[in-house]
N, C-alpha and C positions, 0 to 999 in steps of 0.2 A: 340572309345568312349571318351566324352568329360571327363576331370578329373573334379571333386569335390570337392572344398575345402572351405572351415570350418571357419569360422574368431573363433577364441577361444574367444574376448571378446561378439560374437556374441552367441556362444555356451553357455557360462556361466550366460548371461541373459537371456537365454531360460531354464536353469536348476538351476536356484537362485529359483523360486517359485514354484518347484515341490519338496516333501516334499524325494519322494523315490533315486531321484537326488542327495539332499543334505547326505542322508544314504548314498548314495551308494559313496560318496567321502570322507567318515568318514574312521579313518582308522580300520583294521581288530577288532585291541581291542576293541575300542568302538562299534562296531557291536555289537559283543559277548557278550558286558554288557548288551547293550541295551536290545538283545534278549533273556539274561537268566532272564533280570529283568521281562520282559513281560511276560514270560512264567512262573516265577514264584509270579507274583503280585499279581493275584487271589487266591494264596493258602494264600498268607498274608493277604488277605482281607478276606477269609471267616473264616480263624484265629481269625482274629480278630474281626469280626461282632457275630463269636461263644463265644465269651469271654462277649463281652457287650451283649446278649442272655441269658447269666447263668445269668447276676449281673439283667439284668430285671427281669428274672423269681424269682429270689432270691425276687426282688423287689415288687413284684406282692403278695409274700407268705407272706410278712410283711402287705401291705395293707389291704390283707383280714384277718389275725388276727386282726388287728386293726378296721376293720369294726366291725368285733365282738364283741371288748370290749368295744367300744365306745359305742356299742346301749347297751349291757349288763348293762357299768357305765351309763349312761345317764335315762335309767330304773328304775334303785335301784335308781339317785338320784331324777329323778319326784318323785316318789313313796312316798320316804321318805317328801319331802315336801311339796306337795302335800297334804298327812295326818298330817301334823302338821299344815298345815296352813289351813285344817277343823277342827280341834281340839279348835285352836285358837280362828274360830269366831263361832263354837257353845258356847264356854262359854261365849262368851258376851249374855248379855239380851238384850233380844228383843223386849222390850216393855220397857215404864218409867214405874218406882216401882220395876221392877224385881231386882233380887240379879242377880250377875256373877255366873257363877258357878268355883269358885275357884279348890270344890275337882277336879274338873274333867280335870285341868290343872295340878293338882298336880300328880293323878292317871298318866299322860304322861308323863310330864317332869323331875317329881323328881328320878325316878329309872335312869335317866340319866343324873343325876347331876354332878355323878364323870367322864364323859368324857365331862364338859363344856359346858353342855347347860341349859340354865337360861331363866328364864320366868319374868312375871310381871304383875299383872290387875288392872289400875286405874279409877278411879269414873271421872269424867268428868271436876272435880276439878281438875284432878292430882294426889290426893293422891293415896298413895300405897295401896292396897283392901289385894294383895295374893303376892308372891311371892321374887322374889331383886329385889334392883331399879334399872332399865335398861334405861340410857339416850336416847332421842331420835337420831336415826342417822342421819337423815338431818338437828335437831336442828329446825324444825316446826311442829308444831304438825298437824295431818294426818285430815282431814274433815269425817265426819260420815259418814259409809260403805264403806270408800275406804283402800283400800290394799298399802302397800307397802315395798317391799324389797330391803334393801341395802347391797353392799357388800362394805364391811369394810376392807381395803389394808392389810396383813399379819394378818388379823386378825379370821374374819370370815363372815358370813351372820347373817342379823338382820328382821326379820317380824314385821312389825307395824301393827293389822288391828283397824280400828276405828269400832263401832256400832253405830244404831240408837241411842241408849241414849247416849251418848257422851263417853262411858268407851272406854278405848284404851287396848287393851292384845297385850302384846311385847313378842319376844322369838328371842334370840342370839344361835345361832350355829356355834361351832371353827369351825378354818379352820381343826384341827385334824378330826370331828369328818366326816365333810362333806367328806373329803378325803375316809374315814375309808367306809362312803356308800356307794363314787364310784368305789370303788375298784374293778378291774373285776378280777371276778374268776382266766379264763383261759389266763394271762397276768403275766408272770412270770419274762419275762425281764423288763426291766430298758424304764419306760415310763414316762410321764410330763401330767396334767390334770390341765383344768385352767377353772374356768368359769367366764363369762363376764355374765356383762348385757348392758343396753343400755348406762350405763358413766364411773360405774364401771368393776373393771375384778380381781378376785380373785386365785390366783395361789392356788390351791388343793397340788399339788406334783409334782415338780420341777425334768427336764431332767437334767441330769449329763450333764455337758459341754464337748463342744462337739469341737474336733481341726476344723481347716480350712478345712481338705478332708474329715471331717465327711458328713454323709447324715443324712436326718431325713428325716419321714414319717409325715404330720400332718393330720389329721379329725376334723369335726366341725358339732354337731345335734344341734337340737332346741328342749330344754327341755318342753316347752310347761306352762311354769312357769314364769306368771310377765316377758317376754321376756328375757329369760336366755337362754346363749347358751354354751353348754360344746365341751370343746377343749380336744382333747388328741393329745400327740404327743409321737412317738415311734422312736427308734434309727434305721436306717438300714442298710444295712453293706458298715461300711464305705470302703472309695477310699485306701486303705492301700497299703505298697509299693508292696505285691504280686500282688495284682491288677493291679496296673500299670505297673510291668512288665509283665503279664498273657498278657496285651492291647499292650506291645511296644515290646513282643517278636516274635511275628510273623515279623512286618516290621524288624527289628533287622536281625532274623534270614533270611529273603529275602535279607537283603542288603549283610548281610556276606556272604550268596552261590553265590550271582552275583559276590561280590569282590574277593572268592575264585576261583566262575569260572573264571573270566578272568585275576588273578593273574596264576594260570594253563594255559592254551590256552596261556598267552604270555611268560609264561616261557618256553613252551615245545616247541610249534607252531611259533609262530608269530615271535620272538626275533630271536631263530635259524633262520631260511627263513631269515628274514633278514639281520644277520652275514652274509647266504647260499651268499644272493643276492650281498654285496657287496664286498664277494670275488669273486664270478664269477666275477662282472662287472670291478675288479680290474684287470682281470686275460690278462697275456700277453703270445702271441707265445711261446712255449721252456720253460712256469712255469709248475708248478704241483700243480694244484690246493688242499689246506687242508682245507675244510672249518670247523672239527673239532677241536677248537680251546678253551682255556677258561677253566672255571670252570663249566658251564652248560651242563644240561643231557639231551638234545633233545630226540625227538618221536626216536620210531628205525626205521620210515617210513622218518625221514630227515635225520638221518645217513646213512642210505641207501642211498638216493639222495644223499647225499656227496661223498659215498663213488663211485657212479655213475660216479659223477662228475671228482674225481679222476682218475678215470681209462680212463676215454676220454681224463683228460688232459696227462696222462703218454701214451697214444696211440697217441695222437696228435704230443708229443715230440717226439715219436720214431719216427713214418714217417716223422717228420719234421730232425728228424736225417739222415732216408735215405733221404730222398730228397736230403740234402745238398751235402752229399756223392756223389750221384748223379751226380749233379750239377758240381762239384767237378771234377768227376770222365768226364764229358762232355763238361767240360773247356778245361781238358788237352787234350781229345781228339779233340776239336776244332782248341785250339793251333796249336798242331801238323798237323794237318791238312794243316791249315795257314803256319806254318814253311814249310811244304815240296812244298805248292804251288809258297810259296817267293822264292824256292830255286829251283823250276820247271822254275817259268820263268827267275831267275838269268843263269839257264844253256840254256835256250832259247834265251838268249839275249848275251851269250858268244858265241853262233853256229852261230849268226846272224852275229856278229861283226868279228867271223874267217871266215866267207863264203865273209865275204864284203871285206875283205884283198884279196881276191882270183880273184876278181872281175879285170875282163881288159876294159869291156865298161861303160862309165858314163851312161849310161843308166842298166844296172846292180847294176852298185854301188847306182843310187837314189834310187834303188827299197828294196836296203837291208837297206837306211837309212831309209825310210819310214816304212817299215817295223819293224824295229828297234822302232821307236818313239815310234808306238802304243803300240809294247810290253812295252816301259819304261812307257810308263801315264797309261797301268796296274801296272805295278809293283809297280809305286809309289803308288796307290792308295793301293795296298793291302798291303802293309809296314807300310803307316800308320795306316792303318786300325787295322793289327797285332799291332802295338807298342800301339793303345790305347785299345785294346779288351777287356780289365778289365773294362774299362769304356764303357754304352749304350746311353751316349749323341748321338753323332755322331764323324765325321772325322772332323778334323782341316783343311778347304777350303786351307786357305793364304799357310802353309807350303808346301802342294801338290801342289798349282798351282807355286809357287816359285821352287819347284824343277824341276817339269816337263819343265818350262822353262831354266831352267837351260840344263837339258837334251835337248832341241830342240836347243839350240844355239851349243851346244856340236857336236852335231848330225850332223850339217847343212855344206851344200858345202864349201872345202876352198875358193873357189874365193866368196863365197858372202860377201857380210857384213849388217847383218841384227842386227838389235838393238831390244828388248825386256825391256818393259817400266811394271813394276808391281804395279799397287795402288787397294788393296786389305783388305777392312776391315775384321776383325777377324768372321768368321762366323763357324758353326759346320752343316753340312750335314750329308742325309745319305748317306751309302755307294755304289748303286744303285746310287742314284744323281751324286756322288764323283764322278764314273767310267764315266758315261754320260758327267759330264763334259768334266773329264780331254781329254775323246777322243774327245767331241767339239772340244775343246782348241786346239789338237792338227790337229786335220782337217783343223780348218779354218787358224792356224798360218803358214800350211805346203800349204794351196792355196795363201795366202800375199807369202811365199818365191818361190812360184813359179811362180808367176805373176810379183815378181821386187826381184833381186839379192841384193837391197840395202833396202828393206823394214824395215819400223822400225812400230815396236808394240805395241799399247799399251791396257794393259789387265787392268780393272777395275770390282769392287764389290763391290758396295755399298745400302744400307737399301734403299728402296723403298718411302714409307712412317712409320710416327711412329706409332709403336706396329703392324706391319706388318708382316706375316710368310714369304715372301720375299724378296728376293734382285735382284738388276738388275746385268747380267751379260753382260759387254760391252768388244768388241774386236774391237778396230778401227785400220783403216794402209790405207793411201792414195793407197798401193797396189790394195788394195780389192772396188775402187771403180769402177763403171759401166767402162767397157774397152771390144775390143774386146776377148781380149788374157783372162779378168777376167771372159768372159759370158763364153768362150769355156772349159775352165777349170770347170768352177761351173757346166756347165750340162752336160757334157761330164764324170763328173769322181766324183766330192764330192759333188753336189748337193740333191744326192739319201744320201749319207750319212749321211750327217749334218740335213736334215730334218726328217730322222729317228732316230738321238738323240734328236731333240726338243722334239718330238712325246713321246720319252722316259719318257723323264723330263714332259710332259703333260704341254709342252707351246708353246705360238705363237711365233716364231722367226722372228724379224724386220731388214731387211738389207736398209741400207739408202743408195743408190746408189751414193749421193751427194759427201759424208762425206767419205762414204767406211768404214762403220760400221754396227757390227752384234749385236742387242741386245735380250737378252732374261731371263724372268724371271725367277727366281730357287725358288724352297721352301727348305728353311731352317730348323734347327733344334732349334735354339735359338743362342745367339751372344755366341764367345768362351770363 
């Protein structure tokens, strides 16, 4: 199956405008806010929509008092002016010659003289007929049969009506007394009553002033009188600071349970875990991990995982403890192993060299030198091998092929005179390659001496190409070129063996018949 893979700047613009993406990268904290504030945002909201509910209904129970007293005051004061202002124009005469009828403004007006209200009837001249002198309020005088009421600023209302004969009857009524008409019964609080007409507007009884979070109620009829219209206004329950907290303690108390919830969640939860996380991820072989740590009192579900975590890593130690022991104990066994087999083949290579003293035909004696060789390019190989075993590079090539010729010139006939040429870069095999070699080496050095008594050697190793896991491995000797006395010996006797150590080594071996050279490639371990 084909692998998968992801470009991250690719991923992150395909999850930049998905909203559940951008949560889900949030970290744990903010989750927990988010989601205790949603969970709890509707009980804030119906908190608070119940709070502004009461201050309506509250608001609602003021209007309809006030509907009540306004038609109630507006009632009493049609009422009242209404009959004085038919009072007014039955006493004028209605006819020229007629008298006014003064008693009968008297009979009205006078028994309510002591609350300020004053009357007047003049003859068409002006003069005074009946009552005080009452100035005109517009300062013109009114045309016959027409009406008119003025309201007088802090002061009160005035009725002028003219009659057909030119007499004018006036009547002033304070602002006390007009107030004292509209007064509505069932209106015990603190209210404001104004009436207007159509230029002017006479304040009745004045609302107590009122702060900036006050609220006020107002209403407005149409008295039905010379276009007068009464105002009342009523106080309703102002915005006071319980209000406004009654209104900002719901959200208040929403944000504090979010901020408590995920003050909690990250002191219990989230913070621990994360301590948790970065001592695991600090954690090394042979520690013992404590992730309780601090002043903070984690869940007892993360002290547990701690303490989980604990005990894997004090188990981890121990077996990392046997292991080493182990180990330890399988080294020296190895060692010793190695010891008695360096000292196996040291005592096989002393039996070789006492049976070759023994020897009376030169054809015996080659057979115990030949003999002899291969046990030494084992021995060598497994000496060095031992002497670096601590180490799993590999074996030091140069030092063992340097020895092993050594041993082959040592080894070799007195009447020959064979020369052994070493250029050998520093390379580390492994031990398997090492033995393969050395027995090469020693195969193909021991057909060059056997093909010329005066052959000389030369052995090379050198890097192939760079950063290469190989090297070439060259053995040249004009001995070892195409001859007859070379063919019978290579297929007669080391031919079967030298290509079953190529085989070894898993390479092709090149002999250049010209030259009288063998080359073949080795894999190495890396340079020494």
């Amino acid at each position: 199956m084909a692998d998968v893979q992801i470009d991250g700047d690719d991923l992150t613009r395909r999850t930049s405008g998905n909203p559940l993406a951008a949560v889900a990268r949030m970290p744990t904290g903010a989750k927990v806010f988010l989601i205790i504030s949603a969970a709890m945002l509707p009980l804030a909201l119906i908190a608070f929509f119940a709070s502004i509910q009461t201050t309506r209904i509250a608001d609602q129970e003021v209007r309809g008092r006030l509907r009540v007293a306004i038609a109630e005051a507006a009632r009493a004061l049609r009422s009242e002016l209404a009959y004085e202002l038919r009072e007014l124009r039955g006493a004028l005469p209605a006819v020229a010659g007629a008298v006014p009828n003064c008693g009968r403004l008297a009979g009205v007006f006078e028994p309510q003289a002591a609350n300020g209200i004053r009357y007047a009837m003049m003859d068409p001249d002006g003069r005074l007929l009946c009552g005080v002198p009452i100035p005109p309020a517009s300062g013109e005088r009114v045309a016959g049969g027409a009406i008119d009421l003025r309201l007088i600023a802090d002061t009160g209302a005035q009725i002028e009506v003219a009659g057909a004969t030119g007499h004018i009857a006036r009547a002033f009524f304070p602002t006390a007394f007009l107030a004292a008409s509209a007064e509505p019964s069932a209106m015990a609080r603190d209210y404001g009553i104004t009436l207007s007409g159509p230029e002017q507007s006479l304040v009745l009884r004045s609302l107590t002033a009122t702060g900036a979070l006050d609220r006020r109620e107002e209403q407005q009829v149409d008295l039905g009188v010379q276009g007068l219209q009464l105002e009342m206004a009523v106080a309703s329950a102002p915005i006071t600071s319980s209000m406004v907290i009654a209104a900002i303690a719901p959200f208040l108390m929403w944000l504090t349970a979010a901020g408590i919830s995920w003050f909690v969640v990250d002191r219990l939860l989230i913070r621990p875990l994360r301590r948790l996380r970065t001592t695991v991820g600090a954690y090394q072989p042979g520690e013992v991990i404590d992730p309780i740590a601090g002043s903070d009192i984690p869940a007892q579900e993360i002290r547990a995982l701690g303490d989980t975590f604990r005990d894997l890593s004090r188990t981890v130690q121990l077996h990392e403890h046997d292991l080493a022991e182990g180990l330890s104990r399988q080294t020296k066994l190895t060692r010793e192993v190695h010891h008695r087999v360096k000292n196996n083949l040291q005592v096989i290579a002393s039996l070789i060299n006492f049976h070759a003293r023994g020897a009376k035909s030169p054809e015996a004696l080659a057979a115990y030198a030949s003999i002899q060789r291969r046990v030494d390019a084992l021995a060598v190989v497994h000496r060095h091998h031992y002497a670096g075993f601590e180490q799993t590079r590999g074996i030091e090539i140069r030092p063992v092929i340097g020895e092993l010729a050594s041993n082959i010139r040592a080894t070799a006939p007195d009447d020959t005179a064979i020369g052994i040429v070493l250029d050998i870069e520093p390379w580390l095999v492994s031990q398997d390659n090492a033995v393969a070699v050395a027995f090469l080496i020693t195969e193909i050095v021991e057909l060059a001496i056997n093909c010329s008594d005066t052959a000389q050697i030369r052995i090379s190793m050198k890097a192939m190409d760079a950063g290469s896991d190989q090297a070439m491995l060259r053995i040249s000797s004009s001995a070892l070129a195409d001859n007859p006395g070379f063919a019978e010996l290579y297929e007669r006797r080391y031919g079967r063996v030298i290509g079953g150590l190529a085989r070894q080594l898993r390479s092709q071996l090149h002999h250049d018949p010209l030259v009288g050279a063998f080359e073949l490639p080795v894999a190495v371990t890396g340079p020494q």
